[in-house]
C-alpha positions in Angstrom: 3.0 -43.5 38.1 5.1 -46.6 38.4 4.0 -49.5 36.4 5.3 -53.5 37.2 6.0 -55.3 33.5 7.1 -58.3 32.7 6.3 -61.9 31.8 7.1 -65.5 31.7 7.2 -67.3 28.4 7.9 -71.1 28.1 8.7 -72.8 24.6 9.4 -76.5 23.6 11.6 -77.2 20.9 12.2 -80.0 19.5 15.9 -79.8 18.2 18.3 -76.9 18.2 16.7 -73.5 17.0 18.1 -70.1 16.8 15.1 -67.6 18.0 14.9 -63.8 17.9 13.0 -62.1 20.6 12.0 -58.6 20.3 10.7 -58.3 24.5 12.3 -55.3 25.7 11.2 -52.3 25.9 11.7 -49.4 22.8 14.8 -47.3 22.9 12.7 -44.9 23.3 11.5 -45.7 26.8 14.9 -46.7 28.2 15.0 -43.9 30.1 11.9 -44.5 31.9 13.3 -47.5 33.7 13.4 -47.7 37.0 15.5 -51.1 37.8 17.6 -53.3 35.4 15.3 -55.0 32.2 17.1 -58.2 32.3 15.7 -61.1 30.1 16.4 -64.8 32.5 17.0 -67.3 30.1 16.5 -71.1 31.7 19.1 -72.8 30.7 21.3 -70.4 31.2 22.5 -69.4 27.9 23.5 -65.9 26.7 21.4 -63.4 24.9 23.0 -61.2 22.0 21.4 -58.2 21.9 21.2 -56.1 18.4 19.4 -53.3 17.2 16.6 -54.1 14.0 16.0 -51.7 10.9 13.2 -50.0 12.7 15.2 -49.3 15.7 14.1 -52.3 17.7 16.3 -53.2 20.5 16.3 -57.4 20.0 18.6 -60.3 20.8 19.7 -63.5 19.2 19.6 -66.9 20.7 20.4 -70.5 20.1 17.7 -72.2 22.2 18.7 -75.9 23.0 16.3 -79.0 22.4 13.9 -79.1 25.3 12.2 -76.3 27.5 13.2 -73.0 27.0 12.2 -70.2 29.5 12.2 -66.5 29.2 11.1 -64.5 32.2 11.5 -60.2 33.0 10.1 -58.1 35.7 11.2 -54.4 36.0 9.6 -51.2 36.8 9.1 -48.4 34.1 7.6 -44.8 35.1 5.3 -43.1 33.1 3.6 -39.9 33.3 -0.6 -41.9 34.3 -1.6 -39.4 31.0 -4.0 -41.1 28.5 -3.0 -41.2 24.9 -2.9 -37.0 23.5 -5.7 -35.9 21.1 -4.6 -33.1 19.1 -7.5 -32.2 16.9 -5.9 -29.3 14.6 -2.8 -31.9 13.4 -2.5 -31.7 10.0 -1.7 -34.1 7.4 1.4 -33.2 5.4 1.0 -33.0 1.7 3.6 -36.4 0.2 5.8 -34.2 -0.9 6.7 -32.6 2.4 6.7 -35.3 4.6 10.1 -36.7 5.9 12.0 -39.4 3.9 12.0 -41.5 7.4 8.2 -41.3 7.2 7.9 -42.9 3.6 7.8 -46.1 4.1 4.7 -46.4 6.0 2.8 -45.1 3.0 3.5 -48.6 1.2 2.0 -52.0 1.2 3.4 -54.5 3.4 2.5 -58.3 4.3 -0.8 -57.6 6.5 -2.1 -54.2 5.3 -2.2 -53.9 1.3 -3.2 -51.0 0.3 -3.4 -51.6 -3.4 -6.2 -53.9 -2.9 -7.9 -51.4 0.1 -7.2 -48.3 -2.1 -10.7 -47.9 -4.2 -12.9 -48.8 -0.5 -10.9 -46.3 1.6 -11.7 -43.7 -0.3 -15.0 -44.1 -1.0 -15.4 -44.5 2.6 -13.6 -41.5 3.6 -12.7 -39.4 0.8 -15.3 -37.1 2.1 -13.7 -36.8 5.2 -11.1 -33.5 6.3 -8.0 -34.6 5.9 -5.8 -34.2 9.0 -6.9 -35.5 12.5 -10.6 -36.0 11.8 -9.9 -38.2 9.1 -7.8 -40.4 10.6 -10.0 -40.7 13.8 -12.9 -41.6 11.5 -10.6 -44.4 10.2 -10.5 -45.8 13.8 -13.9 -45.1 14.3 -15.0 -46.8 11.4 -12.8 -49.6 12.1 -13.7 -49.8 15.7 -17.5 -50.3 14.8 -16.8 -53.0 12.0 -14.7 -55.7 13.5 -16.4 -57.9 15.8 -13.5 -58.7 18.8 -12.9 -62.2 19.8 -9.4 -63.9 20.6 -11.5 -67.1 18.9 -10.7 -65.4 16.0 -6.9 -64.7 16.5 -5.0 -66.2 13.2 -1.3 -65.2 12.2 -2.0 -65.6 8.4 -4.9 -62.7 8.3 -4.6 -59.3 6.8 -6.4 -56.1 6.4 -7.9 -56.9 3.3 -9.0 -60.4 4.8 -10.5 -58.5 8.0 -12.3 -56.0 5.7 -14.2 -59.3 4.3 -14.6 -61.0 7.7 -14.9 -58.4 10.1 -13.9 -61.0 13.3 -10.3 -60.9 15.0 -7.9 -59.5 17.8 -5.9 -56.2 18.1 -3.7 -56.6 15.4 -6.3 -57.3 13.3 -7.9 -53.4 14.0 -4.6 -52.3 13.7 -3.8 -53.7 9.9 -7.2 -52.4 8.6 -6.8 -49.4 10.0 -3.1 -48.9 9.0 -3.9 -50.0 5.6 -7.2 -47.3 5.5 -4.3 -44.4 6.8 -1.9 -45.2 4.2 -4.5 -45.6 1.6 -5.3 -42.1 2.2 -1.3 -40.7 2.3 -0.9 -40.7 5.9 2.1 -42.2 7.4 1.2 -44.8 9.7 2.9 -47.6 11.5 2.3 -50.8 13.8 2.8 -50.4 17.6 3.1 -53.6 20.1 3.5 -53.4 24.0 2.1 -53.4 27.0 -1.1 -52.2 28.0 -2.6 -52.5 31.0 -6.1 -52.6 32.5 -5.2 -49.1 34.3 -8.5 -46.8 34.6 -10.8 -49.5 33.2 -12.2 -52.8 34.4 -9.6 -55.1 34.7 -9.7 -58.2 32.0 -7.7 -61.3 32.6 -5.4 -62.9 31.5 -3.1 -59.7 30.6 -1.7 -59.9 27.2 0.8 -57.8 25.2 -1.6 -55.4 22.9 -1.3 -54.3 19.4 -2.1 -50.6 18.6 -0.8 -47.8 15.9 0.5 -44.2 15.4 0.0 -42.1 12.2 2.2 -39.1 11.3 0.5 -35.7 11.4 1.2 -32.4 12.1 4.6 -32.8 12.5 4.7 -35.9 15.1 3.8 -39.4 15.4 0.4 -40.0 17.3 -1.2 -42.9 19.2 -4.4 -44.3 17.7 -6.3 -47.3 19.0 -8.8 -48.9 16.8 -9.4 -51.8 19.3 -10.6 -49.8 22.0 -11.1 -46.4 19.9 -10.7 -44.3 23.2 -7.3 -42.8 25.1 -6.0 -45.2 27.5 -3.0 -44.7 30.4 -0.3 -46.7 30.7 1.2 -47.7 27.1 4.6 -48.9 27.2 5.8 -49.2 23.6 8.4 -52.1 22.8 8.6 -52.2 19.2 7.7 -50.4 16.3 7.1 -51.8 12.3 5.3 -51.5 9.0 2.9 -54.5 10.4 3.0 -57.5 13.0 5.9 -58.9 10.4 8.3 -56.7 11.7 7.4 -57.0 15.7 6.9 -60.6 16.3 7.8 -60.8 20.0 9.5 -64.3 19.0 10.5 -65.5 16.3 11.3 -69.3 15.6 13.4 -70.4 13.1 12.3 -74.2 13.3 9.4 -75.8 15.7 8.6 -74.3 18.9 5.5 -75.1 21.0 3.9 -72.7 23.1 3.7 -74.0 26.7 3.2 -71.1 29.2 2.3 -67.5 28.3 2.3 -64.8 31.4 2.6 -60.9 31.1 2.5 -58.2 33.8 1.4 -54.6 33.4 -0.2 -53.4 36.8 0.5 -49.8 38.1 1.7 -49.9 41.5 0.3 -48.6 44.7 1.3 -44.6 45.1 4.3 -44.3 48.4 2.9 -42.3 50.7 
């Protein structure tokens, strides 16, 4: 299937202030493309593009006092497949996993697992390790957060959601992160697009928040928002928590003004 994404982002700044933006898609979906992914900047000022410690394809940019104005529409294929299940995956002992996979065994900002530790294991110690535990980490997780974008708030983290089980995507995805890593499985934060493709449509679209663990030999999608496979993720960065994938980030005062994203799969060519 071919899927339209994009978006159009508007900011107010106040004085001078140099921004990162991490809104194209991952490196890993490049290839998928199927027109040019070019960020419109209004004014018209250049983008620098670099690549972040996590493999992240960002860019740098000075944004003038005023409006700023980001804006991207492209078209991306993907193969219309919900997320894979593979029941028999493993999990790898520590000692065998790969270094690359280490680091998402560790606390970070929004998922501490020092504190988490103790309650993930009474609540799944019992559990098989390998797939089934880490689906009854989303499981658990999908039944104990109540969802509301009310609740959306930048400063909470996995141990705060554990105590008041109210928030957004990201907010499934730290507690669950936090739960996989508290139990030696490898597992890191996801943003992109996702689309309403294959279930009632919910307006207005927003960029989504899920994660992938590390088992049986490969990194696999996990969804504790919505704790069922869903068509149509387009990845566009990858971190230890929503830290490392901020889709902007200010370094001085920017106001929000206008906040658009695409994600619809288009009509089949006959």
């Amino acid at each position: 299937m071919i899927i339209k994404i994009g978006f159009d982002i508007q900011f107010e700044v106040p004085a001078p202030t140099p921004m990162i933006l991490m809104l194209y898609v991952h490196p890993s979906r490049q290839a998928d493309l199927r027109a040019e992914e070019k960020i419109v900047v209004e004014p018209d000022i250049p983008l620098t593009d670099f690549t972040d410690l996590y493999g992240n394809r960002c860019a740098r940019i000075l944004a003038p006092a005023g409006d700023i104005h980001f804006a991207l529409e492209t078209f991306i294929e993907d193969s219309g497949r919900p997320d894979e299940r593979i029941p028999d995956a493993i999990q790898h002992p520590v000692e065998e996993l790969p270094n690359d996979t280490l680091p998402f065994l560790l606390t970070s900002r929004y998922c501490e697992v020092d504190k988490l530790s103790d309650i993930a294991w009474q609540l799944f110690g019992n559990t098989a390790p390998g797939w089934a535990r880490a689906q009854a980490i989303c499981s658990w997780v999908h039944n104990h957060i109540t969802f509301g974008y009310q609740f959306a708030d930048s400063t909470k983290s996995a141990f705060d959601v554990y105590n008041d089980p109210r928030g957004v995507c990201r907010d499934y995805s730290h507690l669950a992160v936090a739960f996989c890593r508290c139990l030696n499985i490898p597992a890191r934060y996801t943003t992109g697009y996702m689309g309403d493709i294959g279930v009632p449509l919910v307006l207005p679209m927003d960029f989504s928040g899920w994660y992938e663990v590390y088992l049986g030999g490969r990194w696999s999608t996990f969804d504790a928002r919505h704790n069922v496979p869903r068509v149509g993720r387009i990845v566009m960065a990858r971190g230890r928590d929503a830290a490392d994938v901020a889709l902007t980030t200010n370094f001085g005062s920017a106001k929000l003004k206008k906040f658009f994203i695409i994600s619809d799969e288009m009509p089949a060519e006959s």
